[in-house]
ChimeraX commands (.cxc) that place a marker at each C-alpha (Angstrom):
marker #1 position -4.60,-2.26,0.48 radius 0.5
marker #1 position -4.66,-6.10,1.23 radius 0.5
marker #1 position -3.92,-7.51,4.83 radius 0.5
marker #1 position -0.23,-7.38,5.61 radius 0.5
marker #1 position 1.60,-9.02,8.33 radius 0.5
marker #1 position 4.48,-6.59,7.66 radius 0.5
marker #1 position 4.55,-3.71,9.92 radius 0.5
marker #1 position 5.66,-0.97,7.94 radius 0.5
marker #1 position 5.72,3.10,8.87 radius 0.5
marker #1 position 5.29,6.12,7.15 radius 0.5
marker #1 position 8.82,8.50,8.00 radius 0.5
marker #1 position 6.47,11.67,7.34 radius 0.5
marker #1 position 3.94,10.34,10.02 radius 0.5
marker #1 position 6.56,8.97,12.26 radius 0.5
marker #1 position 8.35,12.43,12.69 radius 0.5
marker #1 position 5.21,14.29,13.13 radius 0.5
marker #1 position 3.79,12.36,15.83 radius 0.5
marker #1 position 7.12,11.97,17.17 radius 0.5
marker #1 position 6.85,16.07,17.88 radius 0.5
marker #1 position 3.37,16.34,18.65 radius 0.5
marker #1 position 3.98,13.04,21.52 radius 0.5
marker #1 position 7.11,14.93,22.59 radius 0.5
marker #1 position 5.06,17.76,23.13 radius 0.5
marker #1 position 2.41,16.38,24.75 radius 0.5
marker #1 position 5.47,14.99,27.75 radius 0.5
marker #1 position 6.11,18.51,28.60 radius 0.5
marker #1 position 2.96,19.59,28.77 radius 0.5
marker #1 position 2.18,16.88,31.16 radius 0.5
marker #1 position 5.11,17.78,33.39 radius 0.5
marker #1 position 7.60,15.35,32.24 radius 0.5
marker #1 position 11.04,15.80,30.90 radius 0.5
marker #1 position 11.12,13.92,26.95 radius 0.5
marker #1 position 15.13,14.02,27.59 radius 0.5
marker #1 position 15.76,12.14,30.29 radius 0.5
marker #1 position 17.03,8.66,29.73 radius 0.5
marker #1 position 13.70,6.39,29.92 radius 0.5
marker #1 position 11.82,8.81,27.56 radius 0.5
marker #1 position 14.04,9.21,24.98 radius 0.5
marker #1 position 12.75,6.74,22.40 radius 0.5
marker #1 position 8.96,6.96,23.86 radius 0.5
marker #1 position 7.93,9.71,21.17 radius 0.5
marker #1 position 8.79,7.20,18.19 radius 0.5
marker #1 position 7.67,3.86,19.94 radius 0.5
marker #1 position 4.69,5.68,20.58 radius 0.5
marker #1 position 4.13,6.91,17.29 radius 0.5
marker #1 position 5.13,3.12,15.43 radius 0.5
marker #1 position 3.00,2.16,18.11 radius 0.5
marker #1 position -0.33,4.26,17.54 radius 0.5
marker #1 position 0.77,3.66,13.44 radius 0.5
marker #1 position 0.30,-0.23,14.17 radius 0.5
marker #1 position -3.25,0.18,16.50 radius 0.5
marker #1 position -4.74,2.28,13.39 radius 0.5
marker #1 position -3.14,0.31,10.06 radius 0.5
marker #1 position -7.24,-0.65,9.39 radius 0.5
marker #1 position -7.62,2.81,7.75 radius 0.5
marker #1 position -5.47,1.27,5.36 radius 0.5
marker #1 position -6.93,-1.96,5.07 radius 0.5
marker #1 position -9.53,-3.60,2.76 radius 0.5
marker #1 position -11.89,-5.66,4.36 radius 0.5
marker #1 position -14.23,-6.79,1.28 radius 0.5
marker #1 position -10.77,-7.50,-0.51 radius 0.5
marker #1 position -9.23,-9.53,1.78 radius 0.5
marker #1 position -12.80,-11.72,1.62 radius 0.5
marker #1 position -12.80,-11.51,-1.85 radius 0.5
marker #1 position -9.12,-12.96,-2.43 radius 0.5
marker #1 position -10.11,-16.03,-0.54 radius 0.5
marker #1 position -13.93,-16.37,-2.17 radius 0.5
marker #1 position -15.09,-20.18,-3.03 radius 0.5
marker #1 position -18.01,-21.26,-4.71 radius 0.5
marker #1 position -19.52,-23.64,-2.61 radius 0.5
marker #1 position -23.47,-25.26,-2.51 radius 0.5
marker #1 position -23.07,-26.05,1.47 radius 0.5
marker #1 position -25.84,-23.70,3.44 radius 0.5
marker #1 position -25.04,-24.91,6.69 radius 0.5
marker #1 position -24.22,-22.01,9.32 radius 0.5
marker #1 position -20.35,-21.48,9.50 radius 0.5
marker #1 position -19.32,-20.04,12.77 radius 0.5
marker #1 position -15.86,-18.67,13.88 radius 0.5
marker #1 position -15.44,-17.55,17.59 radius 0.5
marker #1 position -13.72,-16.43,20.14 radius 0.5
marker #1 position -11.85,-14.28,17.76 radius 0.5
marker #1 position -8.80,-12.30,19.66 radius 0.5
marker #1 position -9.79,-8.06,19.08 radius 0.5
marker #1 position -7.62,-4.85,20.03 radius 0.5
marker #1 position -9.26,-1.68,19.44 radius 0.5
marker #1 position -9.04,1.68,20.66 radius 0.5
marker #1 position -11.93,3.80,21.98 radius 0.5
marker #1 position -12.23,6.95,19.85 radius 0.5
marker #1 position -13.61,9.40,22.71 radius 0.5
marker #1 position -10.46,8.55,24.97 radius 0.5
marker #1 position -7.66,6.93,23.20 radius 0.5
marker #1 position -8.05,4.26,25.48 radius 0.5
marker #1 position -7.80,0.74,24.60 radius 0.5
marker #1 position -10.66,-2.11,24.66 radius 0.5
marker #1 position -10.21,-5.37,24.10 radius 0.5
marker #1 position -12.15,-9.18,24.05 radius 0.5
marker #1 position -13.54,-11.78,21.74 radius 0.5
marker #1 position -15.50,-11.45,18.78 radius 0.5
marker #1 position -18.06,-14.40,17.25 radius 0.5
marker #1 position -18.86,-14.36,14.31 radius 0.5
marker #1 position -21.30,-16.36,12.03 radius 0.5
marker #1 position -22.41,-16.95,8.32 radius 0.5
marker #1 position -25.18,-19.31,6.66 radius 0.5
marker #1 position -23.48,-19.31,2.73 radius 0.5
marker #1 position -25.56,-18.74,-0.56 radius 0.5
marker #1 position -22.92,-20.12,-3.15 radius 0.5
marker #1 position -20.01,-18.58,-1.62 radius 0.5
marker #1 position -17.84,-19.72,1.27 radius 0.5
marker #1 position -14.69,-17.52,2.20 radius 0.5
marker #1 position -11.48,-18.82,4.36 radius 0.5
marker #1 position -11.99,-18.76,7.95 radius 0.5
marker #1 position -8.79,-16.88,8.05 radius 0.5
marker #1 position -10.61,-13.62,6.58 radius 0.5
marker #1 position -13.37,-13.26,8.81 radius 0.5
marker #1 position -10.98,-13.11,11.52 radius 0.5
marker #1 position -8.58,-10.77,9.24 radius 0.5
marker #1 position -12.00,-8.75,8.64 radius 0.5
marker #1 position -12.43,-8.25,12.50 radius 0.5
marker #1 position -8.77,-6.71,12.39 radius 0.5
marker #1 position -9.24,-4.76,9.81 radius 0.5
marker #1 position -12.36,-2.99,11.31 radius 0.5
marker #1 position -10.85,-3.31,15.52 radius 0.5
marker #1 position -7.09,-1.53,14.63 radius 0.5
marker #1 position -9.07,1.71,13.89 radius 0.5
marker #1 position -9.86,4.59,16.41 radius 0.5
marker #1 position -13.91,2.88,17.35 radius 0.5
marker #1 position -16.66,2.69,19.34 radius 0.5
marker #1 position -17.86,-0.85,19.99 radius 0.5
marker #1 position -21.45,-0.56,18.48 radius 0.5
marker #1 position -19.70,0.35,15.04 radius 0.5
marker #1 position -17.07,-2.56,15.25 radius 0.5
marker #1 position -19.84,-4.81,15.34 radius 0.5
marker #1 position -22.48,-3.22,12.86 radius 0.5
marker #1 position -19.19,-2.94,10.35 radius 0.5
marker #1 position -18.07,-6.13,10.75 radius 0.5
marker #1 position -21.27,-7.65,9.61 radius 0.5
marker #1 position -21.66,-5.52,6.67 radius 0.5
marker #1 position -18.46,-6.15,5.28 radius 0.5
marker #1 position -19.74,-9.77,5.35 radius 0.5
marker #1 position -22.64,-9.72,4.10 radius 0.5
marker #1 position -22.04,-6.83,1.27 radius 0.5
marker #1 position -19.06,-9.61,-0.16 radius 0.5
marker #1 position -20.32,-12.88,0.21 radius 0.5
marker #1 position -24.28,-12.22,-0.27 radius 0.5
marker #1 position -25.06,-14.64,1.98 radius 0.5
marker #1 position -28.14,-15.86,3.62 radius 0.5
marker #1 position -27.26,-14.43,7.12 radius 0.5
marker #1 position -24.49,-12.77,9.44 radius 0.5
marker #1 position -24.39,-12.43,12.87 radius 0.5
marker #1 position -21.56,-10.91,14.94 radius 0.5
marker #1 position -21.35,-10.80,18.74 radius 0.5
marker #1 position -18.57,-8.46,20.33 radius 0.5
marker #1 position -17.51,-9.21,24.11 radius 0.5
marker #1 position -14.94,-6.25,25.21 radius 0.5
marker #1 position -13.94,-4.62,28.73 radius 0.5
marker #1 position -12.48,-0.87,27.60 radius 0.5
marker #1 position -9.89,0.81,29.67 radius 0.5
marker #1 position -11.77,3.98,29.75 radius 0.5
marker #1 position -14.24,2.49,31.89 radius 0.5
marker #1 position -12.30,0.36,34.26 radius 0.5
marker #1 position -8.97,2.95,34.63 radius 0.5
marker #1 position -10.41,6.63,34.47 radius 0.5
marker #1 position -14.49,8.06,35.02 radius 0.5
marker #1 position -16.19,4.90,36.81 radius 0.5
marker #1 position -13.86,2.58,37.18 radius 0.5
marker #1 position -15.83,-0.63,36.83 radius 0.5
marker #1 position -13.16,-3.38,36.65 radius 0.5
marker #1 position -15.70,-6.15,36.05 radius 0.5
marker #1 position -17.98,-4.82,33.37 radius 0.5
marker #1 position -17.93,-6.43,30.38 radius 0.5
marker #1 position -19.52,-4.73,27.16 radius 0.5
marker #1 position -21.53,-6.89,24.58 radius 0.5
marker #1 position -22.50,-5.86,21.25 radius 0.5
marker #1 position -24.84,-7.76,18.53 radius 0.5
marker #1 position -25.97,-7.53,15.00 radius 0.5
marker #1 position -28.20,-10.01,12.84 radius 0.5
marker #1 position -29.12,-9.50,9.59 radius 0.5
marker #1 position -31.35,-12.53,6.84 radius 0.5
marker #1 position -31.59,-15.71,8.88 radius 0.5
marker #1 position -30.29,-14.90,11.83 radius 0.5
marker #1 position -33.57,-12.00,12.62 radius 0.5
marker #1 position -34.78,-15.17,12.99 radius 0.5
marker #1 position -35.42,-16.33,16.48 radius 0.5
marker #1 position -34.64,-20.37,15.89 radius 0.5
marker #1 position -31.31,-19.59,14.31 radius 0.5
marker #1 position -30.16,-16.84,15.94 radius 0.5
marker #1 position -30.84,-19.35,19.19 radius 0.5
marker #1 position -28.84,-21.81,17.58 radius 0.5
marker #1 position -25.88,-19.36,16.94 radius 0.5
marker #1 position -25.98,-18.47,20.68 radius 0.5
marker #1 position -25.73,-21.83,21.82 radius 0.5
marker #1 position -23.00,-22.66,19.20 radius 0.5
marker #1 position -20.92,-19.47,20.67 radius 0.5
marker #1 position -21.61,-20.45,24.35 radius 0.5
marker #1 position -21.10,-23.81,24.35 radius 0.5
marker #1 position -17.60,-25.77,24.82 radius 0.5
marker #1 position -17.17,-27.76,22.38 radius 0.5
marker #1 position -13.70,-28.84,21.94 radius 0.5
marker link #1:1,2 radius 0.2
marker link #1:2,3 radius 0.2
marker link #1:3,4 radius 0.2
marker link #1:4,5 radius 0.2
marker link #1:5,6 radius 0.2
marker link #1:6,7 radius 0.2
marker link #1:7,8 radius 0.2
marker link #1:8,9 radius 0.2
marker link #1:9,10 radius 0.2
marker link #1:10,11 radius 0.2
marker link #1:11,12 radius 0.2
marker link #1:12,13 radius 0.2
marker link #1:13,14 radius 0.2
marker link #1:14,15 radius 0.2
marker link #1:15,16 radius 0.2
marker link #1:16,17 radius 0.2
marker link #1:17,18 radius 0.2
marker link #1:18,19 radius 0.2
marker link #1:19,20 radius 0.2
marker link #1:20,21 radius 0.2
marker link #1:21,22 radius 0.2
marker link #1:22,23 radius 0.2
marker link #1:23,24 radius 0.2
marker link #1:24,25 radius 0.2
marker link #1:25,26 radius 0.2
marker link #1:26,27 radius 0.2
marker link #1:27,28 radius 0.2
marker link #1:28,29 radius 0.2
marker link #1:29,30 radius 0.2
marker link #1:30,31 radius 0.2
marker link #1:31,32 radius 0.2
marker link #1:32,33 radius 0.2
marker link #1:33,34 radius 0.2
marker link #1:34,35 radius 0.2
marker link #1:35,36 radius 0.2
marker link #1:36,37 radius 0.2
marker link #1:37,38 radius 0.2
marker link #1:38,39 radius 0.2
marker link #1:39,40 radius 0.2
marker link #1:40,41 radius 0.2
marker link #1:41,42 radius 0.2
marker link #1:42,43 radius 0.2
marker link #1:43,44 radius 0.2
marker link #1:44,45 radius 0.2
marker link #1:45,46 radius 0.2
marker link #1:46,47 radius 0.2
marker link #1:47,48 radius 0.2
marker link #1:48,49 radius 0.2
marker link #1:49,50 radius 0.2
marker link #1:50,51 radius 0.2
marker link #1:51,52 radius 0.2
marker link #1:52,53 radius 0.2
marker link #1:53,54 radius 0.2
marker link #1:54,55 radius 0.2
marker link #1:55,56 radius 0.2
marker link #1:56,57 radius 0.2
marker link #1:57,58 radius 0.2
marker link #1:58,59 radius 0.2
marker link #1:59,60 radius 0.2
marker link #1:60,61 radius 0.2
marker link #1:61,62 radius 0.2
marker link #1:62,63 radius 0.2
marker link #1:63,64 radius 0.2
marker link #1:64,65 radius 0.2
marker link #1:65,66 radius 0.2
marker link #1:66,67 radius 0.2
marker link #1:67,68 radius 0.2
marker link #1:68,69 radius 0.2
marker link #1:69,70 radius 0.2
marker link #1:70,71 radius 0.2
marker link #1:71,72 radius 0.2
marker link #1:72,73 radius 0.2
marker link #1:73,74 radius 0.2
marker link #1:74,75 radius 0.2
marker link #1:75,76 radius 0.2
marker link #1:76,77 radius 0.2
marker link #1:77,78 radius 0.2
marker link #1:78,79 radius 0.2
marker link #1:79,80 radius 0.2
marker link #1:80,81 radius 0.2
marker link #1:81,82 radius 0.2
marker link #1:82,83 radius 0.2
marker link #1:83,84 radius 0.2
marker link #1:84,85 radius 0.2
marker link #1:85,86 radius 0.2
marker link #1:86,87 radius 0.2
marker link #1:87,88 radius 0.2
marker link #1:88,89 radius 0.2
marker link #1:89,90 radius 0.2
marker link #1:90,91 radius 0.2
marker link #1:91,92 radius 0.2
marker link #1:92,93 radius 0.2
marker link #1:93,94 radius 0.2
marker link #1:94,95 radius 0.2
marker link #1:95,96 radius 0.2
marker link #1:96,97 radius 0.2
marker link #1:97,98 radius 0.2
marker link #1:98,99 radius 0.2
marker link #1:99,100 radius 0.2
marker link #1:100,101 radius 0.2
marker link #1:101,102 radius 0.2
marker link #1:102,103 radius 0.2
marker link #1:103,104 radius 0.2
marker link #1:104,105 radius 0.2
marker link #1:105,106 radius 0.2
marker link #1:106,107 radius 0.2
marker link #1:107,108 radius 0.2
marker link #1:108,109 radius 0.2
marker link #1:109,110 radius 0.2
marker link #1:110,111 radius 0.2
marker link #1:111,112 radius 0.2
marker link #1:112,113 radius 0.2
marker link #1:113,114 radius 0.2
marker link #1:114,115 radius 0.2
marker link #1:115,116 radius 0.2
marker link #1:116,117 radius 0.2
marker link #1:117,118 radius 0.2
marker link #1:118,119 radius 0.2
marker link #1:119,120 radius 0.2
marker link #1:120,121 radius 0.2
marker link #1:121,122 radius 0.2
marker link #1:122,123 radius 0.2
marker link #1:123,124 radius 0.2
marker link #1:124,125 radius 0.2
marker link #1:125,126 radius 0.2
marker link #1:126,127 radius 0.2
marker link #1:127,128 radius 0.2
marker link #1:128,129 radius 0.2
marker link #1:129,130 radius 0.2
marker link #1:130,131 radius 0.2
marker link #1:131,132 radius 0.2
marker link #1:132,133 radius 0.2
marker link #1:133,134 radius 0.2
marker link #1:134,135 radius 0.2
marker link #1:135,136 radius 0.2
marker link #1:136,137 radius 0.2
marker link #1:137,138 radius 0.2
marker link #1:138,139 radius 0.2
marker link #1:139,140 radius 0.2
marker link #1:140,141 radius 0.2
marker link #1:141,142 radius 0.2
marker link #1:142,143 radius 0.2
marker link #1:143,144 radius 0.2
marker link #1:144,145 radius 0.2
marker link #1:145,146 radius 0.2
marker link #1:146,147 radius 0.2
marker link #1:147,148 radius 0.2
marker link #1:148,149 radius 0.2
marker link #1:149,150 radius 0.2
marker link #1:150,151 radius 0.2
marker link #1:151,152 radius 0.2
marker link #1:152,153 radius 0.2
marker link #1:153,154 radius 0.2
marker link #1:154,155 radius 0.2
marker link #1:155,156 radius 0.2
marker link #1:156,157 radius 0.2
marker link #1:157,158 radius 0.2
marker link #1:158,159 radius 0.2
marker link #1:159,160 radius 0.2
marker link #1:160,161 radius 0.2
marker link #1:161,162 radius 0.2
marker link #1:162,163 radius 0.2
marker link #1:163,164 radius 0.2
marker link #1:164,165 radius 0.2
marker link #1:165,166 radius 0.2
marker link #1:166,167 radius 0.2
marker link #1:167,168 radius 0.2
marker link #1:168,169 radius 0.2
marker link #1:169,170 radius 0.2
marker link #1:170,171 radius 0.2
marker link #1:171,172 radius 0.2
marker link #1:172,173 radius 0.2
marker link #1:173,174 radius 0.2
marker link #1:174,175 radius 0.2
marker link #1:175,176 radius 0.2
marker link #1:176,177 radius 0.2
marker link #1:177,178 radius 0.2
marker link #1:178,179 radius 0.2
marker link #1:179,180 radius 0.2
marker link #1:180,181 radius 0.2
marker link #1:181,182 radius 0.2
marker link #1:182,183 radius 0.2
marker link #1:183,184 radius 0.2
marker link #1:184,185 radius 0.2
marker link #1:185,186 radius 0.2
marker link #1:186,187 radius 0.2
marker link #1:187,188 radius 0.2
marker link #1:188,189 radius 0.2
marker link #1:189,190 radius 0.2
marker link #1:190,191 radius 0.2
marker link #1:191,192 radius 0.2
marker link #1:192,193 radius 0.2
marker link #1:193,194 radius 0.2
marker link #1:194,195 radius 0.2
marker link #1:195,196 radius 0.2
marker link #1:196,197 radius 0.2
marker link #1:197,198 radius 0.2
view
């Protein structure tokens, strides 16, 4: 299924984590009747419905419905890309920035999509070091480029609220594959993510 912007829930799933989050109140002490909780077992399940709808994404077909030949082979780079994500060993969220970068080999794609493709990958149940890895194959598996390189920049809740709570850490994440294993252009990537330009 393509990338939609419409949120849309499945009645089936809805009830059924509606029961199971219901349950999961009680256990925990709380009362699911009482006034404030009410509604909390369906938010939360439209809510976890929305933070997973990348299991139901397409990633090389969103790419591929916005593919353009193109000779250019100069490195395209989109940063600073907004991600949401949830940790898969705690249900916890994690969240930052994701750069992303592409040297074309015929093909260019709208910058749209790589930041769709991030999405699509992020609003599953993950663990960073996939994200990233998945991210870049997606990439380079549709558009056969030259090179791909994705840096991930995320804090996760499971680190800063519960175990060590390090409120400062910051995780980062890379993968290079063609041109980029290349020391000269992955350097110029770097500075291209790092610097201000605008």
């Amino acid at each position: 299924m393509a990338y939609s912007k419409k949120e849309h829930y499945d009645d089936d799933v809805t009830r059924d984590l509606m029961e199971n989050y219901k349950e999961c109140l009680t256990l925990i002490g709380e009362n699911p009747e009482r006034e404030g909780l009410l509604k909390t077992p369906e938010r939360l399940a439209k809510a976890m419905q929305f933070f997973t709808q990348g299991y139901d994404q397409d990633a090389h077909g969103i790419l591929e419905g916005a593919k353009f030949k193109e000779s250019i082979s100069e490195m395209v780079v989109v940063k600073d890309i907004e991600l949401y994500s949830l940790c898969e060993h705690h249900i916890l969220p994690f969240f930052g920035k994701a750069h992303v970068a592409y040297i074309p080999n015929g093909y260019i794609t709208g910058l749209s999509k790589i930041a769709r493709v991030v999405d699509v990958f992020s609003r599953r149940l993950q663990v960073q070091e996939r994200l990233t890895t998945q991210i870049l194959d997606a990439i380079k598996d549709t558009l056969n480029p030259l090179g791909v390189a994705v840096v991930i920049e995320a804090k996760h809740l499971c680190m800063m609220m519960r175990g060590v709570q390090k409120q400062n850490s910051v995780t980062t994440t890379s993968a290079f594959w063609g041109e980029f294993e290349k020391a000269e252009t992955r350097s110029e990537f770097t500075k291209l993510i790092t610097a201000d330009l605008i």
